[in-house]
N, C-alpha and C positions, 0 to 999 in steps of 0.2 A: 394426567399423563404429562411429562415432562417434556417441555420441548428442545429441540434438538440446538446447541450456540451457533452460531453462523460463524464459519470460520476464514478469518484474518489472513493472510501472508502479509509478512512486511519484510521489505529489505532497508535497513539501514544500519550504515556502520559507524556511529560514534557510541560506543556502551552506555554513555546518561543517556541519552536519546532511546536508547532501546528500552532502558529503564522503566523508563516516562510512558512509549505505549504501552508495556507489560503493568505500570501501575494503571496506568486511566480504565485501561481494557481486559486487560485478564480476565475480571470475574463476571462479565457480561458475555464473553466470545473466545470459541477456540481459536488460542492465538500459535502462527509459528513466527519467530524472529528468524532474520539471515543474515549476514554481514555487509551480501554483494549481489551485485544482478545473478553475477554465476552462479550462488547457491539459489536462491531465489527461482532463476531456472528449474532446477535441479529439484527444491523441491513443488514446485508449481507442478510437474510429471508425474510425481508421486501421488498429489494430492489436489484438486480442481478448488484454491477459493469460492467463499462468495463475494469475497473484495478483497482489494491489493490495496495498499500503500507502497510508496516508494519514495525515498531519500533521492533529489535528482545528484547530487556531488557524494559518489562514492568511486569507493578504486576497482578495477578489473572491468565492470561493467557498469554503467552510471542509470540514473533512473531513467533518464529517455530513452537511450539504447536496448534497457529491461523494457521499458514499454513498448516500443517499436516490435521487439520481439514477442512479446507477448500478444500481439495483435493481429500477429503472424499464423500462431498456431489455428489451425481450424476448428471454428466453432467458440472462438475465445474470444470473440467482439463485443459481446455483451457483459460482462464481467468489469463492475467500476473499480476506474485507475485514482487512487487518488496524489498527486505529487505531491512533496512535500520538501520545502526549501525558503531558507530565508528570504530569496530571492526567485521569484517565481511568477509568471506571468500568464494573462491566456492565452498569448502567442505560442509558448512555451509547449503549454498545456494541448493546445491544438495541434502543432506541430509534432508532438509523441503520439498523441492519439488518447490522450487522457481524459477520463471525463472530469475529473475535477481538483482542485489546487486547495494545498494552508499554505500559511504563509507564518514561516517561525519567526518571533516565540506564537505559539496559541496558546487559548484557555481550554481547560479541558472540556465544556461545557463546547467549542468549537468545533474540537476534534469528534466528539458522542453524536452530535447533533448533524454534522456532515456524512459522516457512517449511518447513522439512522433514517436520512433522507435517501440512501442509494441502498440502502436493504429490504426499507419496508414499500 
């Protein structure tokens, strides 16, 4: 029997960058890409992750703001935030309410291995 992918949301807005998780991740996990917190929102309502990602420097809504809100919703505390920013701290990460940080560039072997510690 086949087991079921663990599905992704990510919000991030520079297209290589979306690329990049759509290459690493695609064929291990249902992925959705979004541009901005807003859509991110939007489809987070539609559809409950089993983990986020998020870009902290994007337009409309930024990754901390997305996370704060996501924090928000009830019953949605449990659910790992991972940020993701060249510049990126635990402060950072504490302060959104994120459980955990990369720090661009990463290897992809960083990005798998941090998603597989908060899934499995």
């Amino acid at each position: 029997m086949a087991k079921n992918k663990a599905y992704i949301l990510i919000a991030e807005d520079d297209m290589l960058n979306q690329f990049i998780f759509e290459e690493i991740l695609s064929s291990a996990y249902e992925l959705k890409v979004v541009e901005n917190g807003q859509y991110f929102i939007e489809a987070f309502k539609e559809k409950t992750p089993d983990l986020v990602i998020l870009d902290i420097n994007m337009p409309i809504l930024d990754g901390i703001e997305t996370c704060r809100l996501l924090r928000d919703f009830e019953g949605q505390g449990d659910i790992p935030v991972i940020l993701v920013s060249a510049v990126v701290t635990h402060a950072i990460v504490q302060d959104a309410g994120a459980t955990d940080m990369l720090e661009r560039p990463f290897k992809d072997y960083e990005l798998l291995n941090l998603i597989e510690k908060y899934l499995n």
